[in-house]
N, CA, C, O and CB atoms as a CASP TS submission, in Angstrom:
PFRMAT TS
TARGET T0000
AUTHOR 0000-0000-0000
METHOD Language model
MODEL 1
PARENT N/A
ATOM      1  N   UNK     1       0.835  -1.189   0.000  1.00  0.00           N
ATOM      2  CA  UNK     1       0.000   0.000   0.000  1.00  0.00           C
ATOM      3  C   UNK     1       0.877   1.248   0.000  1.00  0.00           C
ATOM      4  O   UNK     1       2.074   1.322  -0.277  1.00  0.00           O
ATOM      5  CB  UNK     1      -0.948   0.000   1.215  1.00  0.00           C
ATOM      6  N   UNK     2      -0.061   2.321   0.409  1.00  0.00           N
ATOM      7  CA  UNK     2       1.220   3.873   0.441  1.00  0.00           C
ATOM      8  C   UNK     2       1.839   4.065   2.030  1.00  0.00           C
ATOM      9  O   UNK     2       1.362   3.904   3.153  1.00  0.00           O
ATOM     10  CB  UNK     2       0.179   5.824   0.016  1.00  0.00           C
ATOM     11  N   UNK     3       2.943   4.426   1.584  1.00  0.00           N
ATOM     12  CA  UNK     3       3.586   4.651   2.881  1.00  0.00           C
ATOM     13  C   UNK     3       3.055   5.987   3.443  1.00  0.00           C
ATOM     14  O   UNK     3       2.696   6.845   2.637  1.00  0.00           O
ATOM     15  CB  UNK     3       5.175   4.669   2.744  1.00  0.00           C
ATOM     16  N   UNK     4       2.965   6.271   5.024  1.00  0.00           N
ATOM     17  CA  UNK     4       2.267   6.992   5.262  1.00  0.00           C
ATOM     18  C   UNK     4       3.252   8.738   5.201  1.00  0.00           C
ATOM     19  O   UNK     4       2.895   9.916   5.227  1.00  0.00           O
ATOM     20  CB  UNK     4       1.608   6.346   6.554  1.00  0.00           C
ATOM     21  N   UNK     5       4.263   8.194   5.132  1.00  0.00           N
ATOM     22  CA  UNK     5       5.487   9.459   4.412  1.00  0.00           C
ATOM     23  C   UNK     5       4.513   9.814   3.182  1.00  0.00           C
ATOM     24  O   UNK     5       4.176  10.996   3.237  1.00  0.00           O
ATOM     25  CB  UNK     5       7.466   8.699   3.697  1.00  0.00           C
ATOM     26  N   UNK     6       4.038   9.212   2.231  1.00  0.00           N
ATOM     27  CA  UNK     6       3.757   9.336   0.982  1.00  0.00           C
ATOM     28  C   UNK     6       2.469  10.186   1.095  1.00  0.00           C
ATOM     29  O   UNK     6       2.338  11.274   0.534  1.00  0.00           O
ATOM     30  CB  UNK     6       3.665   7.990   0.257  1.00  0.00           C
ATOM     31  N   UNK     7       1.555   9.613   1.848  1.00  0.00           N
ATOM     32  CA  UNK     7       0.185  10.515   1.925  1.00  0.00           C
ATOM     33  C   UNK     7       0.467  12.010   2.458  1.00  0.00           C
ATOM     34  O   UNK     7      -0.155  12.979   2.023  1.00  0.00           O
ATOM     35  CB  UNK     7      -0.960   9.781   3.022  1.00  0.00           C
ATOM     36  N   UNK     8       1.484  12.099   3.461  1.00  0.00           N
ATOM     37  CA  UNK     8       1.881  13.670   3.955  1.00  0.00           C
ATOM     38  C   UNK     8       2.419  14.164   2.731  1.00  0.00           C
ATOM     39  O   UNK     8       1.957  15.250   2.378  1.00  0.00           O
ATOM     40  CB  UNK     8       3.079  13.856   5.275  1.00  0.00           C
ATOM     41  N   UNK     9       3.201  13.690   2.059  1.00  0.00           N
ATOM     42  CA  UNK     9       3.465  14.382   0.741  1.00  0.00           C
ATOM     43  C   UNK     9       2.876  15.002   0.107  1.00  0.00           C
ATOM     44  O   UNK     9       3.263  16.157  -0.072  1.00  0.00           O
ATOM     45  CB  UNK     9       3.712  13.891   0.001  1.00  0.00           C
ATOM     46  N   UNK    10       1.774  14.581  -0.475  1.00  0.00           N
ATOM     47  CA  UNK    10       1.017  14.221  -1.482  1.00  0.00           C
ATOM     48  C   UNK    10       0.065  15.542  -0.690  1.00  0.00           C
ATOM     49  O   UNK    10       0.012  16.688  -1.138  1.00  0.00           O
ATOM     50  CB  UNK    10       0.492  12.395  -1.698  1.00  0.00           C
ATOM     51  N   UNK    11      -0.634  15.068   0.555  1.00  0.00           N
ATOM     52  CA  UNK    11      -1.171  17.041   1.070  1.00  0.00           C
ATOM     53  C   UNK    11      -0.264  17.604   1.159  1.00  0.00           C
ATOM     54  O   UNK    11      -0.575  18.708   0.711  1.00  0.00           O
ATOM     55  CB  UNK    11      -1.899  17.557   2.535  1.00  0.00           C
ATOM     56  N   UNK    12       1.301  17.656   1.607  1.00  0.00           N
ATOM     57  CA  UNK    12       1.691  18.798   1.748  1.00  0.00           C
ATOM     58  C   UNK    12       1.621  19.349   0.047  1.00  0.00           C
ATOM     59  O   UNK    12       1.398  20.526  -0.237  1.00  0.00           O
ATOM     60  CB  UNK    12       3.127  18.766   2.576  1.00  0.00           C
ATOM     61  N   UNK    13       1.855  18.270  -0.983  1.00  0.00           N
ATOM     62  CA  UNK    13       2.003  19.147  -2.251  1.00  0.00           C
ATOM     63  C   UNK    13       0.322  19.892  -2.755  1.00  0.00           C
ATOM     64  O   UNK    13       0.283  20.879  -3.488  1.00  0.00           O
ATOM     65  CB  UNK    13       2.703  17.957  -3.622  1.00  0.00           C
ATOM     66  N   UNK    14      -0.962  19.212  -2.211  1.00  0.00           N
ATOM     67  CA  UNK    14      -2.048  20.039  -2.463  1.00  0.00           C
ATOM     68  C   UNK    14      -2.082  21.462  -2.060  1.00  0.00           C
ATOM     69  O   UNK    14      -2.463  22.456  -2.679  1.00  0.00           O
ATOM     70  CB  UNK    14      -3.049  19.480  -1.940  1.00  0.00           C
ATOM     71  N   UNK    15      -1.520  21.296  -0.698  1.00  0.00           N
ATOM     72  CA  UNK    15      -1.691  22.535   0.269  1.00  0.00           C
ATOM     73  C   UNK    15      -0.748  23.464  -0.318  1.00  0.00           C
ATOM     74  O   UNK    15      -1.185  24.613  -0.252  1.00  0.00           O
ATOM     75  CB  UNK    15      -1.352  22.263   1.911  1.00  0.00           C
ATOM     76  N   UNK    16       0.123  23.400  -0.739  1.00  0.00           N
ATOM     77  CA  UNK    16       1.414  24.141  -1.605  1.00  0.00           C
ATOM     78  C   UNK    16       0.538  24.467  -3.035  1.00  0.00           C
ATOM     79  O   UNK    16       0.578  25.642  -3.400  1.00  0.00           O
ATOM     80  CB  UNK    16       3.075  22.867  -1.947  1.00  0.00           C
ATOM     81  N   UNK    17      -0.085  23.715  -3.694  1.00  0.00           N
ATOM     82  CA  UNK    17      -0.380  24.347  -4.730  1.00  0.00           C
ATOM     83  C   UNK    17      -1.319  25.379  -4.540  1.00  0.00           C
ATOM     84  O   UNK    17      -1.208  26.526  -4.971  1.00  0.00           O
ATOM     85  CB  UNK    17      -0.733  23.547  -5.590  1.00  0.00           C
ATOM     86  N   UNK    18      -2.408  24.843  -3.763  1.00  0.00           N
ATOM     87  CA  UNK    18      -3.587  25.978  -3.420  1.00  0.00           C
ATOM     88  C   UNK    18      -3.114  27.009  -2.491  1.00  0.00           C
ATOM     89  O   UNK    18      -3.812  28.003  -2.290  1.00  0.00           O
ATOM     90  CB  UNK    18      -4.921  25.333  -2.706  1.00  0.00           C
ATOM     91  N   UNK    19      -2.009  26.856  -1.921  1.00  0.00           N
ATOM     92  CA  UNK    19      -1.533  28.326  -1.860  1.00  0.00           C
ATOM     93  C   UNK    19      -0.939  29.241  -2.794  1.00  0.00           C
ATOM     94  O   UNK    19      -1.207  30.441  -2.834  1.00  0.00           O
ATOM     95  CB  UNK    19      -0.753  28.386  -1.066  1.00  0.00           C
ATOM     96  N   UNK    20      -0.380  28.833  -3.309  1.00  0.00           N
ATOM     97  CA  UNK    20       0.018  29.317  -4.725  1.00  0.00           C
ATOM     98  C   UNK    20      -1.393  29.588  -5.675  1.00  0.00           C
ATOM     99  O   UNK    20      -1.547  30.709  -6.159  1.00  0.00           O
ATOM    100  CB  UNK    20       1.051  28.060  -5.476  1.00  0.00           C
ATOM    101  N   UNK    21      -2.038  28.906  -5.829  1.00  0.00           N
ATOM    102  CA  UNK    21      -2.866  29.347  -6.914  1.00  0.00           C
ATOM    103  C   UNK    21      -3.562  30.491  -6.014  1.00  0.00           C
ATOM    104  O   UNK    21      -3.475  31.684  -6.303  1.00  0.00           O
ATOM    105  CB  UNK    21      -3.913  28.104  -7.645  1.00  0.00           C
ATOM    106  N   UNK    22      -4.454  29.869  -4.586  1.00  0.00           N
ATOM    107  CA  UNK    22      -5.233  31.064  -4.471  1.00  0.00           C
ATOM    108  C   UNK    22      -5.122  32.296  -3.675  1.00  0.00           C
ATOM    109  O   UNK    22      -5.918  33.212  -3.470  1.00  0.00           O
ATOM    110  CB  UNK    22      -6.208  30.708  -4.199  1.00  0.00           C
ATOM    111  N   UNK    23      -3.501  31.990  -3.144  1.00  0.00           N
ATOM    112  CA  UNK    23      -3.304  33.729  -2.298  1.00  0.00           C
ATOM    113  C   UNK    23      -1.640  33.849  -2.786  1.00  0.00           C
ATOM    114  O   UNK    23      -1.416  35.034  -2.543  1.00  0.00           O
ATOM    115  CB  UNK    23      -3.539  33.775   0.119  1.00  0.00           C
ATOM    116  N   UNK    24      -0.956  33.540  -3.081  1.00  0.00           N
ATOM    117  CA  UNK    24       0.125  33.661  -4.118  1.00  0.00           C
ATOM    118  C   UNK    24       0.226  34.633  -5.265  1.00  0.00           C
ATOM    119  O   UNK    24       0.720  35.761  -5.259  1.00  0.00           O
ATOM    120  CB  UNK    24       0.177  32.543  -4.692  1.00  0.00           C
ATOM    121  N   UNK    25      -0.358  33.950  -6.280  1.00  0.00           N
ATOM    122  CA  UNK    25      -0.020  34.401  -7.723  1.00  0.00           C
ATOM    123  C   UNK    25      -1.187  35.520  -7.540  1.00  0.00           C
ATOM    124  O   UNK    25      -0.828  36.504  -8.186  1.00  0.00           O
ATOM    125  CB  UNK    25      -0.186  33.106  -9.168  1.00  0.00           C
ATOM    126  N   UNK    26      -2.289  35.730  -6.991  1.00  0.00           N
ATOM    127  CA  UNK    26      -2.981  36.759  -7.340  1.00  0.00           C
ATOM    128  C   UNK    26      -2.972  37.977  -6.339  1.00  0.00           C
ATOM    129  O   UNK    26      -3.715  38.920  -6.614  1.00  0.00           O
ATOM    130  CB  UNK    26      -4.226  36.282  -7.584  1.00  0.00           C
ATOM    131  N   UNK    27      -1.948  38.061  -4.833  1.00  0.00           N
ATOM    132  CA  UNK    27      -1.571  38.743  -4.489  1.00  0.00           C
ATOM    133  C   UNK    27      -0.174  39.448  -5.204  1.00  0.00           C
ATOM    134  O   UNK    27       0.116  40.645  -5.217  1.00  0.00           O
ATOM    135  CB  UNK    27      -1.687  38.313  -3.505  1.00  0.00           C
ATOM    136  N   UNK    28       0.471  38.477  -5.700  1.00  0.00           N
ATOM    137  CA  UNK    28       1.281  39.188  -6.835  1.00  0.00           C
ATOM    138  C   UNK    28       1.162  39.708  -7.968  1.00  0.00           C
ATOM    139  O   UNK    28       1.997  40.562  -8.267  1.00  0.00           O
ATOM    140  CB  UNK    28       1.930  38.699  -7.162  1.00  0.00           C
ATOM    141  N   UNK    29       0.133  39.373  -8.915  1.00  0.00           N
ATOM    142  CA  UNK    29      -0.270  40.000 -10.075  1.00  0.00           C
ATOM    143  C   UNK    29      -1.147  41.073  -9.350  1.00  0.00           C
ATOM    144  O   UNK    29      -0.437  42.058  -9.551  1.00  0.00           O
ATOM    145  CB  UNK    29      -1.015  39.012 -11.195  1.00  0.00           C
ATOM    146  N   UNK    30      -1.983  41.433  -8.797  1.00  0.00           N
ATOM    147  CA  UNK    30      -2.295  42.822  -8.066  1.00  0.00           C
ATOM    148  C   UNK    30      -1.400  44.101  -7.478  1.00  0.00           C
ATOM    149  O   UNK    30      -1.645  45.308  -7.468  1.00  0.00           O
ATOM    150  CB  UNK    30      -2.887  42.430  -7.012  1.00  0.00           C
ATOM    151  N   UNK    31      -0.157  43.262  -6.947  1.00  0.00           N
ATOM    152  CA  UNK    31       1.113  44.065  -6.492  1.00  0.00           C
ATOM    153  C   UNK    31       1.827  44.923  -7.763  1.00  0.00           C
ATOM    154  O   UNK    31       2.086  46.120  -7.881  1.00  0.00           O
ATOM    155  CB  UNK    31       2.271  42.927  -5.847  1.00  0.00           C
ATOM    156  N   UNK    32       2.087  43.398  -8.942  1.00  0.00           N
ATOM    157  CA  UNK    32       2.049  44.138 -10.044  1.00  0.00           C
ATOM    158  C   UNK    32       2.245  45.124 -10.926  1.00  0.00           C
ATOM    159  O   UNK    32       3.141  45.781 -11.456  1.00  0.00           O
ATOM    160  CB  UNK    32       1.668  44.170 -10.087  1.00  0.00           C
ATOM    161  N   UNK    33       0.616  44.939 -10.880  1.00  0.00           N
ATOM    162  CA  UNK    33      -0.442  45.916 -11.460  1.00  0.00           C
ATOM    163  C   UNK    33       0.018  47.469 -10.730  1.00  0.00           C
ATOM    164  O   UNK    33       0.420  48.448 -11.358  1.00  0.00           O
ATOM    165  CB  UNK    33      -2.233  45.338 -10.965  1.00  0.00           C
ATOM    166  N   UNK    34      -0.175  47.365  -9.200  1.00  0.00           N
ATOM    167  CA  UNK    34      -0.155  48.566  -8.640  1.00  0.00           C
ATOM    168  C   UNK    34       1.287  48.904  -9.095  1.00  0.00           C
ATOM    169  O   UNK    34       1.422  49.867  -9.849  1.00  0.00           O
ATOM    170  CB  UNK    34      -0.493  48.589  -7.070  1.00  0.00           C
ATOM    171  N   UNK    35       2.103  48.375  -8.803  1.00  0.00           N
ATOM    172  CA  UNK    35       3.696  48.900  -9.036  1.00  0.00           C
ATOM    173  C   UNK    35       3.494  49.839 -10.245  1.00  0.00           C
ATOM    174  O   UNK    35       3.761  51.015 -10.496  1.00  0.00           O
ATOM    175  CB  UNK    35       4.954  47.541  -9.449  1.00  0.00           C
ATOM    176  N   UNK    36       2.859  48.725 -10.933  1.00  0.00           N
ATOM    177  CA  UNK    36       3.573  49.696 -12.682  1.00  0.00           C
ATOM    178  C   UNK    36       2.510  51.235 -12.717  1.00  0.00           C
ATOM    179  O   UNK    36       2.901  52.236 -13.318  1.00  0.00           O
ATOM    180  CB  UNK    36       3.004  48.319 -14.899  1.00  0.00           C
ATOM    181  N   UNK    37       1.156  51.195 -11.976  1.00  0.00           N
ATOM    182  CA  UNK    37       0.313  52.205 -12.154  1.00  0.00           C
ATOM    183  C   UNK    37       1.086  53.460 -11.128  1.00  0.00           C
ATOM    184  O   UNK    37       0.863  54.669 -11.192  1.00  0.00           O
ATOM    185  CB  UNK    37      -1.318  51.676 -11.736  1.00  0.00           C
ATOM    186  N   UNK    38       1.892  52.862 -10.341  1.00  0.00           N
ATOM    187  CA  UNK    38       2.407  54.001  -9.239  1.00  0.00           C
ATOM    188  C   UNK    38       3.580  54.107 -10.107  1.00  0.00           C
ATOM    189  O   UNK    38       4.049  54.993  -9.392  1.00  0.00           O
ATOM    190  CB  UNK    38       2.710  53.578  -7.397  1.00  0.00           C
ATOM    191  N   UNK    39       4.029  54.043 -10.570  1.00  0.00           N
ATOM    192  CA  UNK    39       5.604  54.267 -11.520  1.00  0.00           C
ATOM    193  C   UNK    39       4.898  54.996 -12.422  1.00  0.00           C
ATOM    194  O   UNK    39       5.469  56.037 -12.747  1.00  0.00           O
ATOM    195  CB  UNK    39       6.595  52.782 -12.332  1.00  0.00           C
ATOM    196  N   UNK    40       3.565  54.743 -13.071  1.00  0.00           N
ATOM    197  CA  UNK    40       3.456  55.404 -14.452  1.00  0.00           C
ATOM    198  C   UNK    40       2.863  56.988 -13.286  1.00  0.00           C
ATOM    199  O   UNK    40       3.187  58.105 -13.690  1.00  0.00           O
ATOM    200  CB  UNK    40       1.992  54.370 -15.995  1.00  0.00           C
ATOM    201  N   UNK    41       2.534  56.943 -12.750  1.00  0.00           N
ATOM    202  CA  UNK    41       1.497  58.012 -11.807  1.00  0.00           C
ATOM    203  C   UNK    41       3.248  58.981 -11.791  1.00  0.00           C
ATOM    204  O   UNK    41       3.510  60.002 -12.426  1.00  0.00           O
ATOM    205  CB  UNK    41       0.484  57.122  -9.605  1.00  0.00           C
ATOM    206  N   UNK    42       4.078  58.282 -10.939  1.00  0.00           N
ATOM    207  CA  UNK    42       5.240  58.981 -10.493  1.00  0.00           C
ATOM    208  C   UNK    42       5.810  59.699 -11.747  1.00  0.00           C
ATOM    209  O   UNK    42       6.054  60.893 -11.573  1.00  0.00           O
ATOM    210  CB  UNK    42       6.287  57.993  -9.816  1.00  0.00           C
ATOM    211  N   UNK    43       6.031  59.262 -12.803  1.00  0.00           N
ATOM    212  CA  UNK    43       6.836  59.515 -14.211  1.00  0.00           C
ATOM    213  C   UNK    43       6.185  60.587 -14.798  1.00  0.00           C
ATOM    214  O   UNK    43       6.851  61.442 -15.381  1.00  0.00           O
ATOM    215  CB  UNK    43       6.853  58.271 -15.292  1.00  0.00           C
ATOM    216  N   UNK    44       4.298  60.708 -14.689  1.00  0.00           N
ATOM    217  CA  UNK    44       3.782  61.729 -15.104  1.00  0.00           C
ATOM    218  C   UNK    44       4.166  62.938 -14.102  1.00  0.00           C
ATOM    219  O   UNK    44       4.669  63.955 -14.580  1.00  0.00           O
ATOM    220  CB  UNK    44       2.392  61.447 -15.289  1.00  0.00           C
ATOM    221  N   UNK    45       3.997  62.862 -13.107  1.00  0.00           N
ATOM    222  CA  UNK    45       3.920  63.935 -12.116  1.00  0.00           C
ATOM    223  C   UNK    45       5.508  64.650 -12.457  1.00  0.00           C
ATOM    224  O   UNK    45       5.745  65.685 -11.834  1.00  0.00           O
ATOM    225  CB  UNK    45       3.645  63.256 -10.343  1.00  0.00           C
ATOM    226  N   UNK    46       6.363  64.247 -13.214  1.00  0.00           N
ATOM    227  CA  UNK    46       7.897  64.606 -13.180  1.00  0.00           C
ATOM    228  C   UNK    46       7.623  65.495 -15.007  1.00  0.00           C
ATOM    229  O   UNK    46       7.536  66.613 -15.516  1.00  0.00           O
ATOM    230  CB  UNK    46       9.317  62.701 -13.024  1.00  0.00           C
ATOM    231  N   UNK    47       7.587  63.917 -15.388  1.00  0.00           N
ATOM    232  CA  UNK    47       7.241  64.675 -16.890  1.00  0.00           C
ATOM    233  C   UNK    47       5.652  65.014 -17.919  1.00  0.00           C
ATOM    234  O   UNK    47       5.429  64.959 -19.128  1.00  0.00           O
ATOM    235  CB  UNK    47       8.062  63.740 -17.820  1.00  0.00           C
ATOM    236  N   UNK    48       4.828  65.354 -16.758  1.00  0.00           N
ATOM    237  CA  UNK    48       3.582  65.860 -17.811  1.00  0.00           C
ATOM    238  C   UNK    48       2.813  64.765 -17.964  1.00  0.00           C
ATOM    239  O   UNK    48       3.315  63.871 -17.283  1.00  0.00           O
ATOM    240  CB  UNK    48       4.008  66.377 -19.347  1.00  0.00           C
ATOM    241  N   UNK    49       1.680  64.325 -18.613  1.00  0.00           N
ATOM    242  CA  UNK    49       1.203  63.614 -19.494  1.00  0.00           C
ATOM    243  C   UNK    49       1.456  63.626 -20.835  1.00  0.00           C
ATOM    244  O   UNK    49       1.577  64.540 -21.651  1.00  0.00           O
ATOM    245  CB  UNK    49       0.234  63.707 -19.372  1.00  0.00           C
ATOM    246  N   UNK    50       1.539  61.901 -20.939  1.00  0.00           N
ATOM    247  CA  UNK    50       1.258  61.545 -22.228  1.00  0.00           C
ATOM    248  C   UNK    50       0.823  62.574 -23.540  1.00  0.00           C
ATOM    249  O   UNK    50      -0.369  62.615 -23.846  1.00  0.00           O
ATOM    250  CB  UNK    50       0.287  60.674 -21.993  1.00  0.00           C
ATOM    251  N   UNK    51       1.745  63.345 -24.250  1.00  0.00           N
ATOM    252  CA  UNK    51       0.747  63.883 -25.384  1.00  0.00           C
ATOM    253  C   UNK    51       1.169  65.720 -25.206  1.00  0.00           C
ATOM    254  O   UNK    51       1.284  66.417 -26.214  1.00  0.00           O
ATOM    255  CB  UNK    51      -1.317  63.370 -24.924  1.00  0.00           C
ATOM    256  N   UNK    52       1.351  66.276 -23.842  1.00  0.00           N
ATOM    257  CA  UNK    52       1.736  67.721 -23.793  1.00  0.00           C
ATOM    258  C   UNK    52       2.531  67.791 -24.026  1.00  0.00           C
ATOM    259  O   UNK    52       3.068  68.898 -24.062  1.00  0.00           O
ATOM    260  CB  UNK    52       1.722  68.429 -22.985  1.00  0.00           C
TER
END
């Protein structure tokens, strides 16, 4: 049968993925997002908008 090493594995690797999928990757693609909107915010405030 499975060794019982094997079944802790096997959740620890569920529990690892569903952290990753559901507070992981989408606290980082939000971080992101904000980074690049506060860089573009900062860059205008120095040089103008887009277009003047």
């Amino acid at each position: 049968m499975h060794a019982p090493s094997d079944d802790a594995g096997k959740r620890r690797e569920r529990n690892l993925f569903l952290f990753l999928t559901v507070v992981l990757f989408p606290l980082l693609s939000i971080g992101i997002v904000a980074a690049y909107g506060f860089a573009v915010w900062i860059w205008q405030i120095f040089n103008g908008p887009p277009g003047s």
